[in-house]
C-alpha positions as CSV (number, residue, x, y, z in Angstrom):
1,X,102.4,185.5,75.5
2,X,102.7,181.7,75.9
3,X,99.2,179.7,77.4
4,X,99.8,176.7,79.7
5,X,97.0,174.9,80.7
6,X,96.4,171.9,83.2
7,X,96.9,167.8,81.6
8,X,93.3,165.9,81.7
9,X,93.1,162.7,81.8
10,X,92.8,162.1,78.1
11,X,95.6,164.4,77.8
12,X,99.1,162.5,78.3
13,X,101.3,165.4,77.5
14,X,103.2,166.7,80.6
15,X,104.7,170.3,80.6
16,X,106.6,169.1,84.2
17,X,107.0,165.8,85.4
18,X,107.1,166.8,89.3
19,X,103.6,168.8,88.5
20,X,101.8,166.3,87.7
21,X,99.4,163.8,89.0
22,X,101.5,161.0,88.2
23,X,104.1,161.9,91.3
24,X,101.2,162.4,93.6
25,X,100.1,158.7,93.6
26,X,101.7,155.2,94.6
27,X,102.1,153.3,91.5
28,X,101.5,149.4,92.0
29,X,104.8,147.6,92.7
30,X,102.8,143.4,92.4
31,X,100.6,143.9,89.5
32,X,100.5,146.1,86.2
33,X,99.0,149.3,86.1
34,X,95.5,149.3,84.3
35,X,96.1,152.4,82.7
36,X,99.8,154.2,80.8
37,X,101.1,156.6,81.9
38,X,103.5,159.8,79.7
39,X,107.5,158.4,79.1
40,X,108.9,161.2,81.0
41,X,106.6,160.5,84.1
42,X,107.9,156.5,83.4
43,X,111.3,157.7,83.3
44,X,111.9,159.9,85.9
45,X,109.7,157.8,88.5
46,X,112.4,154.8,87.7
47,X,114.8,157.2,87.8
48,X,113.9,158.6,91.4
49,X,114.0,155.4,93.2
50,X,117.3,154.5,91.1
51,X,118.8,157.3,93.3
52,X,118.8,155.5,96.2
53,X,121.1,152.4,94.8
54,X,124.5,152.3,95.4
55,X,127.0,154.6,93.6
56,X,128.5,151.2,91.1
57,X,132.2,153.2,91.0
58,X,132.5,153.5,95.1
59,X,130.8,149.4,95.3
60,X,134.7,147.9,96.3
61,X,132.9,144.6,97.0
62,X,132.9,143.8,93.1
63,X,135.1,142.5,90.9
64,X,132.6,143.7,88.1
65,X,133.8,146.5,85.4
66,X,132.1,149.9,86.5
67,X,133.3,152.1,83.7
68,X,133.7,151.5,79.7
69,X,135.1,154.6,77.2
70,X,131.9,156.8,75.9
71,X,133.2,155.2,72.2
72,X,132.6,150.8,73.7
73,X,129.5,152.4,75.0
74,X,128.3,154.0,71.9
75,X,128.9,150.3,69.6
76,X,126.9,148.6,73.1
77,X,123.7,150.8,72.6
78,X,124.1,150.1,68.6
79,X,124.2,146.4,69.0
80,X,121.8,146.3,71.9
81,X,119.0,145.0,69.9
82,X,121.0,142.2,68.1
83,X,120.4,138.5,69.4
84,X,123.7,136.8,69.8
85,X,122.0,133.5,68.8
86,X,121.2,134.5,65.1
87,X,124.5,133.2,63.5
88,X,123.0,133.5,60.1
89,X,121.5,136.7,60.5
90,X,125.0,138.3,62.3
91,X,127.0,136.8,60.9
92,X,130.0,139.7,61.8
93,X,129.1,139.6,65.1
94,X,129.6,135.6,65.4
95,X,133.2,136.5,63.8
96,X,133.9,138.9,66.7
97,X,133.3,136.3,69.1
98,X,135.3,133.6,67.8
99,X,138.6,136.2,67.1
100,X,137.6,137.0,70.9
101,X,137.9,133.2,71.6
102,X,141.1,132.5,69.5
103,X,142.3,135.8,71.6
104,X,142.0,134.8,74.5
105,X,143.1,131.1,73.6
106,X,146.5,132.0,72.2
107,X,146.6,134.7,75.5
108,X,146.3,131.5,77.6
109,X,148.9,129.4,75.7
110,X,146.8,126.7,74.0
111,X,148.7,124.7,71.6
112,X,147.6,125.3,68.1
113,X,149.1,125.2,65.3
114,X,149.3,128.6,62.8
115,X,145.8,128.2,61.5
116,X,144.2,126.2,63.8
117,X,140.4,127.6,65.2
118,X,140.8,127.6,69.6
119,X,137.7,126.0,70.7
120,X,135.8,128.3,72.8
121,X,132.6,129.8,73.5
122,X,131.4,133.4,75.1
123,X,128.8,132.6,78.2
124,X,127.1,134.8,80.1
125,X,129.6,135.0,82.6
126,X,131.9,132.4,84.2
127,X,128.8,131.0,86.2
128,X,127.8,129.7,82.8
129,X,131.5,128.7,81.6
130,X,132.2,126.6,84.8
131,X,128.9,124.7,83.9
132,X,129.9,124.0,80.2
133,X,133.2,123.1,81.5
134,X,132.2,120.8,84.3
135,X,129.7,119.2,82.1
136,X,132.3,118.1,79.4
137,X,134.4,116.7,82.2
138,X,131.8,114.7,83.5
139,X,130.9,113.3,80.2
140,X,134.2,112.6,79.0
141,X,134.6,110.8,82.2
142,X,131.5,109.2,82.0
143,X,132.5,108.0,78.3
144,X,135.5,105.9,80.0
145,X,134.2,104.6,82.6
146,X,131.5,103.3,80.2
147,X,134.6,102.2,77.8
148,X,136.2,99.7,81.0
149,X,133.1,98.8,82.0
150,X,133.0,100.4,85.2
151,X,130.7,102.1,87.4
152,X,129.5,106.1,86.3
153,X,127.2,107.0,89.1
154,X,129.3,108.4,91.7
155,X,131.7,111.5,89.9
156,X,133.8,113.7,92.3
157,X,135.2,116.9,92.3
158,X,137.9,118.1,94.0
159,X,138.1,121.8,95.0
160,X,139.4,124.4,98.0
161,X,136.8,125.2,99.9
162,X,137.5,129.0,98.8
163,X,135.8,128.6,95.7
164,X,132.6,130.5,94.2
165,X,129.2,129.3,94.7
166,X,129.0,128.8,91.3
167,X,131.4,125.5,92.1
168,X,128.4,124.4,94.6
169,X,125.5,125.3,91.9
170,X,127.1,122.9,89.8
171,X,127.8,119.8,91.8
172,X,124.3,120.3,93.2
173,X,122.6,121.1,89.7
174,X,124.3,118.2,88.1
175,X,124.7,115.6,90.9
176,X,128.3,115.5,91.5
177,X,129.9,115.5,94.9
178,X,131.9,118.2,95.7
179,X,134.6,117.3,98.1
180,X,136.7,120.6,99.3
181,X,139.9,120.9,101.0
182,X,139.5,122.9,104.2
183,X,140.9,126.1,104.8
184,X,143.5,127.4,107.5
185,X,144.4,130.1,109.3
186,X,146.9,132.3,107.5
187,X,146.5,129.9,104.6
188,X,143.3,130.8,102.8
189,X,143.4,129.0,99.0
190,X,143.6,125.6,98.5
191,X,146.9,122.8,99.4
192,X,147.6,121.1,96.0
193,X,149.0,118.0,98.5
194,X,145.9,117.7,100.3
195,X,143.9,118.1,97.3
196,X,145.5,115.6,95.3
197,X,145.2,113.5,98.2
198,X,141.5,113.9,97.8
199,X,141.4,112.6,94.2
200,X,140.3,108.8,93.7
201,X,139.2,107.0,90.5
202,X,135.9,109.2,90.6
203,X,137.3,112.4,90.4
204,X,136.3,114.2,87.3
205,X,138.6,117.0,87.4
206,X,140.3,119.5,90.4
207,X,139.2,123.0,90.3
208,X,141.9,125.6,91.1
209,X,141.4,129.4,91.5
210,X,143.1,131.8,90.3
211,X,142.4,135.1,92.2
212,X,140.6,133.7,95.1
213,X,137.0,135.6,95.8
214,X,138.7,135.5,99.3
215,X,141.8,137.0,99.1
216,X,142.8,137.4,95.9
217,X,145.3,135.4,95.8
218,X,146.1,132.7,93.0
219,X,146.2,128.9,93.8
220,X,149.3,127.1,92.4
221,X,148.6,125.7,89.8
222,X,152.2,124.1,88.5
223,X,152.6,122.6,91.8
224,X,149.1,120.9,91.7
225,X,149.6,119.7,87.9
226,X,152.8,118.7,88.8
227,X,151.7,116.2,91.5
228,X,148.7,114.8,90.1
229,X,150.8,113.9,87.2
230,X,152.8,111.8,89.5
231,X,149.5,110.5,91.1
232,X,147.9,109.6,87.7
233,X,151.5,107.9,86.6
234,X,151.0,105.8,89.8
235,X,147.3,104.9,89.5
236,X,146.7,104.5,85.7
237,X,144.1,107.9,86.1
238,X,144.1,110.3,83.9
239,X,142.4,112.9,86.5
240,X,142.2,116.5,84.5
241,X,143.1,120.3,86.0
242,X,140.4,123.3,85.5
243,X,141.4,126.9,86.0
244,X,138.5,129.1,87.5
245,X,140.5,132.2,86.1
246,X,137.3,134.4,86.7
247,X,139.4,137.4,88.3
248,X,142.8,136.6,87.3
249,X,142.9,135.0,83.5
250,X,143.2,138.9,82.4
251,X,146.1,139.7,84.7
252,X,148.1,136.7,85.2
253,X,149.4,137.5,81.7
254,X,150.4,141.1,82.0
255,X,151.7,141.1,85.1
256,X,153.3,138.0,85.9
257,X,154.0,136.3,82.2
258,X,156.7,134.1,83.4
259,X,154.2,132.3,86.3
260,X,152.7,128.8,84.7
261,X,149.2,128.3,85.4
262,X,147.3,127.8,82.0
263,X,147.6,125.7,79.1
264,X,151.6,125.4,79.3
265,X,150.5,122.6,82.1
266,X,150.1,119.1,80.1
267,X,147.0,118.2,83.0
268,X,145.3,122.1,82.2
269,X,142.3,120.9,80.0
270,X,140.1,123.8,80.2
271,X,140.0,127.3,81.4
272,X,137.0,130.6,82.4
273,X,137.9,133.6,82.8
274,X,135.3,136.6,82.6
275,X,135.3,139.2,80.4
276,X,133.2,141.2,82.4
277,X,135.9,141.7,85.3
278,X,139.5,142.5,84.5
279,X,138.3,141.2,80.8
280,X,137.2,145.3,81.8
281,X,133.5,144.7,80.0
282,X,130.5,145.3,81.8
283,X,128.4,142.7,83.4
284,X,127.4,139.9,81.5
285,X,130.1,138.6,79.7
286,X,132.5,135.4,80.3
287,X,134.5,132.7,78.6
288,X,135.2,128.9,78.4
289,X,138.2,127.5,76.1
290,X,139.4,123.8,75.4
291,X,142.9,122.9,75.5
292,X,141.8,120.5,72.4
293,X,138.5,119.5,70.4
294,X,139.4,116.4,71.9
295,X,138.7,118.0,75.5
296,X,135.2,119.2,74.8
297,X,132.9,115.4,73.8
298,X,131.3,116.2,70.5
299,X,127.6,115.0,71.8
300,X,127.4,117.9,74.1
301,X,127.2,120.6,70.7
302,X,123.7,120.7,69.6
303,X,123.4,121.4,65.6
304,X,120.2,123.9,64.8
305,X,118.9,125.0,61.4
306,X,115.8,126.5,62.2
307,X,117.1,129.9,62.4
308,X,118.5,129.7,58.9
309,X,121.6,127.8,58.7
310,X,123.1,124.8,60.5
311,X,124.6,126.1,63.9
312,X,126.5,124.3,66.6
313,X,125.8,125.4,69.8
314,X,127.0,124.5,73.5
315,X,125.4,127.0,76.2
316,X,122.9,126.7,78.7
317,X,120.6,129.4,77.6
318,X,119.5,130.5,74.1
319,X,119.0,134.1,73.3
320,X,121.1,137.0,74.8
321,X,122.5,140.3,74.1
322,X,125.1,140.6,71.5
323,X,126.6,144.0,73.1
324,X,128.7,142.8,75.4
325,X,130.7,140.1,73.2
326,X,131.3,143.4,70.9
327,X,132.7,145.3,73.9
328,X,134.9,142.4,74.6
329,X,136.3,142.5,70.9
330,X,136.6,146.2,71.4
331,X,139.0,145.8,74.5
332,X,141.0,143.5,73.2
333,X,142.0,145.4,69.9
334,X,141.7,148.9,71.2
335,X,144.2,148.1,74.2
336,X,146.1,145.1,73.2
337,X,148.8,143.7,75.2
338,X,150.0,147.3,76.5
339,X,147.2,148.7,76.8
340,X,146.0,145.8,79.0
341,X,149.4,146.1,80.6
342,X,149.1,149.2,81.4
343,X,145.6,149.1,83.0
344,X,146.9,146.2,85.6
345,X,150.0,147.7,86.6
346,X,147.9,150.9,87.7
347,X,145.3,148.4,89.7
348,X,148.6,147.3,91.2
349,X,149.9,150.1,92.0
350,X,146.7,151.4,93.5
351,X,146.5,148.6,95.8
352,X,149.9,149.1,96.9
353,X,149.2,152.5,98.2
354,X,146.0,151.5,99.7
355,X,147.7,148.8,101.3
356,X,150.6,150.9,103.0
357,X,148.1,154.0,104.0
358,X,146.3,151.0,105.8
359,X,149.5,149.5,107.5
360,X,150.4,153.4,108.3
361,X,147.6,153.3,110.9
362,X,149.1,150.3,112.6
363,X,145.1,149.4,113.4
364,X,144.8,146.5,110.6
365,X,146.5,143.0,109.5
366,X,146.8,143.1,105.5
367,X,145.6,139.1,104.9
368,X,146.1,139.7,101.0
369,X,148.8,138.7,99.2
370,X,151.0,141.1,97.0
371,X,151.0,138.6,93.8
372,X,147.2,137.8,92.8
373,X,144.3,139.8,92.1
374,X,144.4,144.1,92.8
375,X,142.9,144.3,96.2
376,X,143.2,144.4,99.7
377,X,141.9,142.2,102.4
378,X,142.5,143.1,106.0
379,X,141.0,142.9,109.6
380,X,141.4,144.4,112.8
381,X,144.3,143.7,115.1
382,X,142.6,144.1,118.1
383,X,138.6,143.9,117.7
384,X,137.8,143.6,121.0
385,X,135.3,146.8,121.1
386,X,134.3,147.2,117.3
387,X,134.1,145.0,114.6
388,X,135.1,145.1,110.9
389,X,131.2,144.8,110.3
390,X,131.3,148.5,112.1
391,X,133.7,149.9,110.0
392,X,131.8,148.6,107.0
393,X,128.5,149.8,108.2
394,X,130.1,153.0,108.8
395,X,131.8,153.7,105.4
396,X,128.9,154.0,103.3
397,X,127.9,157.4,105.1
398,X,131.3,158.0,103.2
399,X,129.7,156.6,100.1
400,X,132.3,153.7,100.3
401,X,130.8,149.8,99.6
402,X,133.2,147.8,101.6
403,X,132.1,144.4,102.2
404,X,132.9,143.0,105.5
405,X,132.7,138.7,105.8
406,X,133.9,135.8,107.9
407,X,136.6,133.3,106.4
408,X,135.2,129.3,105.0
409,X,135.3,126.7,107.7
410,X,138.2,125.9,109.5
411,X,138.7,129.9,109.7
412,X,135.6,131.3,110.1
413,X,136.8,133.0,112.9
414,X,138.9,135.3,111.1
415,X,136.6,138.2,110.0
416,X,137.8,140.7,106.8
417,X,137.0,143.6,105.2
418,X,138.4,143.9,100.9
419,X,138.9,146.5,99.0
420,X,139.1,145.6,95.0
421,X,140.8,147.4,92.9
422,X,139.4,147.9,89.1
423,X,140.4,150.0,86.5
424,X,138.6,153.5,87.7
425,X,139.7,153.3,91.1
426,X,142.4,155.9,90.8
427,X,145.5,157.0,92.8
428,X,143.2,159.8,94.5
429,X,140.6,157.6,95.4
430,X,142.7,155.6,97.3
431,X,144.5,158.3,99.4
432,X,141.0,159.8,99.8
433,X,139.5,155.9,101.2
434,X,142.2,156.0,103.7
435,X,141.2,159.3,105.0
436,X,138.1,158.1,105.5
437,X,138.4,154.9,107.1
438,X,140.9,156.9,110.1
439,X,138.1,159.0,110.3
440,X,135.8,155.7,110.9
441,X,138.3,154.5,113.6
442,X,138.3,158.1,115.2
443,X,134.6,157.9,115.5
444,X,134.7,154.4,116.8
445,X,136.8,154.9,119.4
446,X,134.8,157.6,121.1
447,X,131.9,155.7,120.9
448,X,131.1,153.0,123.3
449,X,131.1,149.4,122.0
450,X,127.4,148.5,121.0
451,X,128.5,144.8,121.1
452,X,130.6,143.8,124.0
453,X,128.8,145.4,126.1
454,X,125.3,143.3,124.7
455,X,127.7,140.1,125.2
456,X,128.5,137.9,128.3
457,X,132.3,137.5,127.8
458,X,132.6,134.8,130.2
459,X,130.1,132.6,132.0
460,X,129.1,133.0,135.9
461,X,128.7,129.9,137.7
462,X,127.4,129.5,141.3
463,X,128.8,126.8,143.7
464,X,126.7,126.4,146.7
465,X,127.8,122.9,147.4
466,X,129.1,124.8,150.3
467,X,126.3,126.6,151.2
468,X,128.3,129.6,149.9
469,X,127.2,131.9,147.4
470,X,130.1,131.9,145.7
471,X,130.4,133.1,141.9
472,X,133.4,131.6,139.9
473,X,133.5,133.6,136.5
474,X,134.5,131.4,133.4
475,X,137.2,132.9,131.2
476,X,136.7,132.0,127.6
477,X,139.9,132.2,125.0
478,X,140.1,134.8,122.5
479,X,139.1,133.2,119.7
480,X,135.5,132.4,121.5
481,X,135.4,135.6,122.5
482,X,136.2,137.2,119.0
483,X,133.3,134.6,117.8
484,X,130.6,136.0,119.9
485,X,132.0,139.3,118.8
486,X,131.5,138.4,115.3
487,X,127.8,136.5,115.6
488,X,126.5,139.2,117.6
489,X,127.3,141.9,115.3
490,X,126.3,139.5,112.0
491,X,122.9,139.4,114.0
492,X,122.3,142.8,114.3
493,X,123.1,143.8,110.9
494,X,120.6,141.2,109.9
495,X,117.8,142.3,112.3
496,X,118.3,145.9,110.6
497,X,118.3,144.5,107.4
498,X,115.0,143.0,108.0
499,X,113.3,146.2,109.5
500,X,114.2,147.8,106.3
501,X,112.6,145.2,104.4
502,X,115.4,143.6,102.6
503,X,116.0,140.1,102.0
């Protein structure tokens, strides 16, 4: 006959989590506990409120791998507890992440010769690589300016105003103007006319996208290298190109290998793309490569030996996780070109169906493009008694994550809802999303609007001039209308957001 008898205090064993003290009691969320408490009560209390978090696979509002094979995740937990920054110490793992840079060089086009080494480094993700790259072009630019004795205290960048806000971080981290070329409606990436148009004798670089956060769609890139080339012919400039390939630097190749957007421009200096998106790595990986040595000014690299040898370095932070530059290497031998292939013509094809099961319901206007990123950005055709932010709102009692946003300025009233498509968003998942949102739109339209009904569509004026009471009702246009729509609805979403406590 087995005994059981009741934990004391001094006794940390636990026979069952749930039965213990350690459940009954608010544990302190601003300051450290005084006392420890068993692993398995530590675990499963983490666990418990983990619960509540989104389900990562059904979040189609990020762009961010959700799944890796059980074999990637097996070397990740292996090589968790090596630092990247030890060169002399892992020395193998500093080898993986320059064949993962020459890779990804030689996938881009750069010119080197048979034996040349790419020039490259892995970042945390293309936050970081946008920052290293932006920071060479400034200081290159900087150096000639110096050179002709001119001034250096004013650099530009010209950009779409489509771009991440990792563009913004920069310009405001490292005092550069950013000067953006305004969206339009039905037009929602950047106009390589007006940007070039934008480009004086300040301008360190122009920024295009390819796979716009937006829309998915890719800027183009030939047309823009192709005029500032005739600009910089004209003015004596020498004004550079950088690809923000975040989303599409891993499928530009597979799926449209004839389109020219990298290093097969001459004005293409430097490219990001990150590994941790269709690079199909998780989080926290991304990567920066040089056209040339020449491109990246040899007094940004920083030469340590305190670790046990000389190593060059050129990153913003200093220690991090080794695991995901080993995942990367993984991907790139274990699926190669077909295998990579492979994995975007199925995104493609996913998005496809999603996009005609949409367009079946004759409710929505698809505002992505067919050649870019795998997703699906649409809005309403008439949302004149609910809102995309309703249908967003309403999903996630479906599980779904489907973001819901307002266009950059110049069409902010256009409102969207996207759908992205990564590698474990099958076939049935897509059929089975479009189920669901018809059953959203059947719920919506038996309900009353919440919103129109809270909103003064039109304005009541009184003329007694007359000594008449009359009222004369204002009519606004449909794009005001739409606006109110669209603020009113943002408002209350926030107001909900702040009763739950989230900010």
């Amino acid at each position: 006959m087995v005994l059981s008898h009741a934990a004391s205090d001094t006794n940390v064993s636990v026979h069952s989590t749930f039965a213990s003290r350690y459940v009954r009691i608010s544990l302190p969320r601003f300051k450290m506990p005084r006392n420890s408490i068993p692993k398995e009560a530590a675990y499963q209390i983490i666990n418990d409120e983990l619960m509540l978090d989104g389900n990562p696979r059904l979040n189609l509002a990020s762009f961010v791998t959700t799944w890796m094979e059980p074999e990637c995740d097996k070397l990740i937990m292996e090589s968790i507890n090596k630092n990247y920054v030890d060169m002399d110490e892992y020395p193998i793992t500093t080898e993986l992440q320059n064949r993962c840079v020459n890779m990804i060089a030689n996938l881009f086009n750069a010119p080197l010769e048979e034996s040349e080494t790419a020039v490259g480094v892995g970042t945390v993700g293309s936050s970081e690589a946008i920052m290293l790259a932006g920071l060479a072009f400034k200081r290159k630019w900087q150096n000639q300016r110096k050179a002709e004795g001119k001034p250096f205290d004013k650099p530009n960048i010209v950009t779409g105003a489509n771009v991440q806000v990792c563009w913004e971080k920069f310009a405001k981290y490292f005092e550069v103007e950013l000067k953006e070329v305004k969206l339009s409606e039905g037009y929602y990436v950047m106009d390589p006319e007006k940007a070039v148009e934008m480009v004086d004798e300040n301008t360190i670089c122009v920024a295009a996208i390819l796979g716009s956060t937006l829309n998915g769609e890719f800027e183009d890139v030939k047309l823009l290298n192709d005029l500032l080339q005739l600009k910089n012919k004209e003015t004596g400039w020498d004004t550079p190109i950088h690809v923000d390939a975040a989303s599409g630097g891993f499928i530009a190749p597979f799926l449209y290998p004839e389109l020219e957007w990298d290093f097969r421009l001459p004005q293409v200096k430097s490219i990001n793309v990150s590994g941790h998106k269709y690079g199909l790595v998780y989080a926290g990986i991304g990567w920066v490569v040089w056209r040339t040595k020449e491109d990246l000014p040899e007094e940004l690299i920083f030469h340590i030996n305190y670790l046990g040898a000389d190593q060059p370095t050129f990153t913003l932070n200093f220690s991090k996780g080794s695991s995901q530059v080993i995942a990367q290497y993984y991907q790139l031998i274990r699926l190669g070109h077909e295998g990579y292939r492979n994995v975007m013509e199925n995104c493609r094809e996913n998005m496809i169906v999603l996009r005609q099961g949409l367009e079946k319901t004759e409710r929505f206007n698809i505002v992505s493009k067919d050649e870019g990123v795998p997703l699906v950005a649409f809005s309403l055709k008439d949302s004149s008694s609910h809102t995309e932010f309703e249908i967003s709102d309403m999903l996630r009692r479906y599980g779904w994550i489907v973001p819901a946003y307002t266009m950059l300025p110049n069409a902010q009233h256009i409102t969207v809802l996207r759908v992205v498509i990564r590698e474990d968003f099958s076939r049935t998942l897509a059929e089975r999303l479009v189920i669901d949102i018809e059953k959203v739109m059947r719920e919506l339209d038996e309900l009353p609007s919440r919103i129109v009904h809270k909103i003064s569509l039109g304005e009541e004026k009184s003329d007694e001039a007359n000594g008449d009471n009359l009222m004369v009702t204002v009519k606004k246009s449909d794009v005001e209308r739409q606006r109110e729509i669209i603020n009113g609805w943002k408002k209350l979403v926030f107001d909900r957001k702040k009763t739950n406590g989230i900010c």
